[in-house]
NUMAR-512859 format. One record per residue (C-alpha): residue number from 1; y, x, z; chain. Coordinates in steps of 0.5 Angstrom, whole numbers, plus 2048, in hexadecimal, padded with zeros to 3 digits. Each point is the difference from the previous one (the first is absolute). Example, Ala and Ser with C-alpha at 12.3 -4.5 7.8 and 13.67 -1.06 7.14 Angstrom:
BEGIN
    n    Y    X    Z  chain
    1  7F7  819  810      A
    2  807  802  7FE      A
REM end
This chain:
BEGIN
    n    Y    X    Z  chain
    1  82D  7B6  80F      A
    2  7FD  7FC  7FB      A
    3  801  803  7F9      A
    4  7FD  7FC  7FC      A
    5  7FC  800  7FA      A
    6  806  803  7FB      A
    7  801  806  805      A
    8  7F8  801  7FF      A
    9  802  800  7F9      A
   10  806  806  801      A
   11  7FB  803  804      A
   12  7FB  801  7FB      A
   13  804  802  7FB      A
   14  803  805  803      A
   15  7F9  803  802      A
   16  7FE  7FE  7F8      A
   17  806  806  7FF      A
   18  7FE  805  804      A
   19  7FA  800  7FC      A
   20  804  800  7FA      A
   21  805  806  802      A
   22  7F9  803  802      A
   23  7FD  801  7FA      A
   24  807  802  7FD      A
   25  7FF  805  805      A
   26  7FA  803  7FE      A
   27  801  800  7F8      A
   28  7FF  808  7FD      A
   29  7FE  804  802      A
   30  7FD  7FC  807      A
   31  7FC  7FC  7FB      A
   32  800  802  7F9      A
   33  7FF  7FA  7FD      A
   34  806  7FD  804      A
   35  806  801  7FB      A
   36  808  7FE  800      A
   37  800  802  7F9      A
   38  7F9  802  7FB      A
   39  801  803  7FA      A
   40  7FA  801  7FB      A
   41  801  805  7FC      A
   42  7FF  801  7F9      A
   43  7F9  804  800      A
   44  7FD  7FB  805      A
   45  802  804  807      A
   46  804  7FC  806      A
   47  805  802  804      A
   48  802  7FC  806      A
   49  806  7FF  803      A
   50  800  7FE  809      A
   51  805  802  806      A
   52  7FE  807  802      A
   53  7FE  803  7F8      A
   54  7FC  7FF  7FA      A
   55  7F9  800  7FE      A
   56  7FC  803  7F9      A
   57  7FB  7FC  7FE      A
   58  7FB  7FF  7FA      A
   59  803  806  7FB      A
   60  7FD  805  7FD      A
   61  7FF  807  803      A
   62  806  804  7FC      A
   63  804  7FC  805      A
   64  7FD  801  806      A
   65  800  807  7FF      A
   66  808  800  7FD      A
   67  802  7FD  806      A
   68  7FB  803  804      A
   69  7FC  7FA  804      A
   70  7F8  800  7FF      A
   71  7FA  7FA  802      A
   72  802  800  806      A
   73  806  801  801      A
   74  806  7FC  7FB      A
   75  805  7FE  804      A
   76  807  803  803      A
   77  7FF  801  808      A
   78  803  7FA  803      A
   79  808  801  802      A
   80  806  7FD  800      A
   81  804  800  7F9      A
   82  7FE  803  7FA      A
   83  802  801  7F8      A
   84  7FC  7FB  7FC      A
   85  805  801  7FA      A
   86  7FF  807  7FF      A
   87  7F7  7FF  801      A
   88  802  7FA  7FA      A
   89  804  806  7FC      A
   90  7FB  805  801      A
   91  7F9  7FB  7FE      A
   92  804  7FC  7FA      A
   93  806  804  7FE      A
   94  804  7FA  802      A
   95  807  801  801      A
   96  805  7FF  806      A
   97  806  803  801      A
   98  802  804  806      A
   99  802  7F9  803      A
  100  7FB  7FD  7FF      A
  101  7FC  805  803      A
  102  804  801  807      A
  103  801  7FA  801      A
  104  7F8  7FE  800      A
  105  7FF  805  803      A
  106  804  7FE  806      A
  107  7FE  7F9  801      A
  108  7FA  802  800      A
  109  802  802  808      A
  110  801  7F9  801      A
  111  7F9  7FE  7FF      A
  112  7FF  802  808      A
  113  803  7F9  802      A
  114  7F9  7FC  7FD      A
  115  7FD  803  807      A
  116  806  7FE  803      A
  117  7FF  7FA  7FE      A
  118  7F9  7FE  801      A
  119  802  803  808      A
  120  806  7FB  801      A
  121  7FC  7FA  7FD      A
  122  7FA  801  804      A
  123  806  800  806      A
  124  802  7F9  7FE      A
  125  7FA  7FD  7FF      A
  126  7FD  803  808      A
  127  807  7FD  802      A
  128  800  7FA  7FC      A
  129  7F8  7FE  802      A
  130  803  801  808      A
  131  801  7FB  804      A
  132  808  7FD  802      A
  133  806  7FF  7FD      A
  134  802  808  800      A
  135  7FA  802  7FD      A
  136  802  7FB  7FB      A
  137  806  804  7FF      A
  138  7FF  806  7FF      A
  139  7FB  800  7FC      A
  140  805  7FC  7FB      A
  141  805  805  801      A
  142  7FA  806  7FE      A
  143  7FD  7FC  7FA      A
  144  808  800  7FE      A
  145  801  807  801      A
  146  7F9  802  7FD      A
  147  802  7FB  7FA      A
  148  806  804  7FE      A
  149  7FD  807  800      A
  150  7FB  7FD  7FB      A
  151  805  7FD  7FB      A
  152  804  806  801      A
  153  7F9  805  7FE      A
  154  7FE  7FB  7FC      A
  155  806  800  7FB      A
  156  7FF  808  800      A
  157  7F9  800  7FE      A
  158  802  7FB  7FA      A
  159  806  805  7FE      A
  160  7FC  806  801      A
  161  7F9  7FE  7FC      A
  162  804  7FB  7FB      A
  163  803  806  7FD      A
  164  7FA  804  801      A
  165  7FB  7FA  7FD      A
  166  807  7FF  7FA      A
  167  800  806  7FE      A
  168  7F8  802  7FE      A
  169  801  7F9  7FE      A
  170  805  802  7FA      A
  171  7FE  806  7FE      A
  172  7FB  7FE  7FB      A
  173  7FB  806  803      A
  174  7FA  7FB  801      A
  175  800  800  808      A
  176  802  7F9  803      A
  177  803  800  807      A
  178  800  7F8  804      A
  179  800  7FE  807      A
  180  7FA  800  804      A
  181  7FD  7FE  806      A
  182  804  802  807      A
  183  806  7FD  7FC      A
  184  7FF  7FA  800      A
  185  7FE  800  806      A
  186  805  803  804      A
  187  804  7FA  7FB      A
  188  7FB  7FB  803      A
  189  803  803  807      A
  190  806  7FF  7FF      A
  191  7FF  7F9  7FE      A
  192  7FC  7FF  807      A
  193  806  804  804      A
  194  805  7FB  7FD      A
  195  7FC  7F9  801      A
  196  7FD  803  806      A
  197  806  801  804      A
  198  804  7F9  7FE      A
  199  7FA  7FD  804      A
  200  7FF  804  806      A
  201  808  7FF  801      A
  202  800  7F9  7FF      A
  203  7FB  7FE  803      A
  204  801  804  807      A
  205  808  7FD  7FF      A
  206  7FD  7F9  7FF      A
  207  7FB  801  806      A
  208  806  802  804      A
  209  804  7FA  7FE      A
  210  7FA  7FB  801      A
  211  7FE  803  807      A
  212  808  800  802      A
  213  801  7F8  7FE      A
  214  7F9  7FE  804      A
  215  803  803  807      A
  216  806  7FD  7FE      A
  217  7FD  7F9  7FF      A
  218  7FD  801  806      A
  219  806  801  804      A
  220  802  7F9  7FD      A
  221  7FA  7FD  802      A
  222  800  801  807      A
  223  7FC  808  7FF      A
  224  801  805  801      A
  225  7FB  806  7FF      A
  226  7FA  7FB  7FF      A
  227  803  7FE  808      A
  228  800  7F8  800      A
  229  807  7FF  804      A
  230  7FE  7FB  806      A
  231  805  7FA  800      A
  232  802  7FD  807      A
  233  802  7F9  802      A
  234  805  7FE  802      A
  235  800  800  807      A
  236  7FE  807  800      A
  237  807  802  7FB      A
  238  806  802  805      A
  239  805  7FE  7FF      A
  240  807  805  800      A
  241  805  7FE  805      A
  242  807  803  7FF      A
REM end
């Protein structure tokens, strides 16, 4: 099936959001400078924010010691879901109800779908980097599922570490909470997985449709599957008796 140059352009945006996801995927404590949500402390300290905990970094040693981290070892353990407002209670005093604190709590468990993810655009993008019409066509179906899981953990990160990042914003303590890197590429992703799909999908219909009107004007023309249709004269035409 002759794809086209679009279907290339699909195909390499799905493949530009399995990157994305994937960095998303690996944001604190994986990488500790990889972050969904960095707060920088009033006393020059960092805590990053990633899908499978949090990371302390830069502050000075009654921290470390309070929260009992050391030189090499300031980061959670890498698991899902965890308390991100109860840490930010206990580092600044800013206050949450206990709301607020269940419910951070809890979206945090959604964050296992960035792996999830990244793995389903892959699939889309090996599908769609495949021969034939079918492959084509699973691989729009997958980026449309891979599309829907990141709109639905993008929009629970952004409530989860919006509420986080408003309220150290707000309580005048001095600390300042702003989105960070793996936000804004699982953004990025989300973006690639929408136009990425739209035209893996259109163009494999349109290839189909292309192929499927070139048998038929073949037919018309006297061809059929590329074989020309020998013409008899009529001397060698029979003619039917009744």
């Amino acid at each position: 099936m002759k794809t086209g140059f679009f279907h290339h352009i699909g195909t390499f945006l799905l493949f530009a959001a399995t990157i994305l996801l994937l960095i998303t995927s690996i944001s604190a404590p994986v990488i500790n400078s990889i972050a969904l949500l960095r707060v920088r402390l009033d006393n020059g300290g960092l805590v990053e924010f990633g899908s499978w905990g949090y990371c302390l970094q830069g502050s000075d040693d009654s921290f470390r010691a309070r929260f009992n981290f050391n030189d090499g070892d300031q980061c959670t353990g890498k698991h899902i879901g965890y308390n991100p407002a109860e840490f930010v209670q206990s580092l600044d005093n800013t206050q949450y109800n206990r709301a607020q604190i269940d419910t951070t709590k809890a979206l945090t468990r959604v964050m296992v779908l960035h792996p999830v993810a990244c793995a389903l655009a892959f699939i889309a993008f090996l599908f769609a980097a495949g021969s034939g019409f079918c492959g084509a066509i699973f691989g729009a179906v997958t980026a449309t599922v891979a599309w829907i899981v990141t709109l639905v953990v993008m929009a629970t990160d952004f409530v989860l570490f919006g509420i986080i990042k408003n309220h150290i914003n707000d309580d005048g303590s001095g600390s300042h909470a702003y989105f960070h890197t793996a936000m804004w590429t699982l953004l990025a992703a989300f973006i690639c997985l929408f136009f990425g799909t739209l035209i893996v999908f259109f163009t494999c219909c349109s290839s189909r449709m292309h192929r499927q009107n070139h048998v038929a004007v073949k037919h018309e023309t006297g061809y059929a599957h590329g074989t020309p249709v020998r013409k008899r004269h009529f001397w060698q035409r029979r003619t039917t008796r009744y």
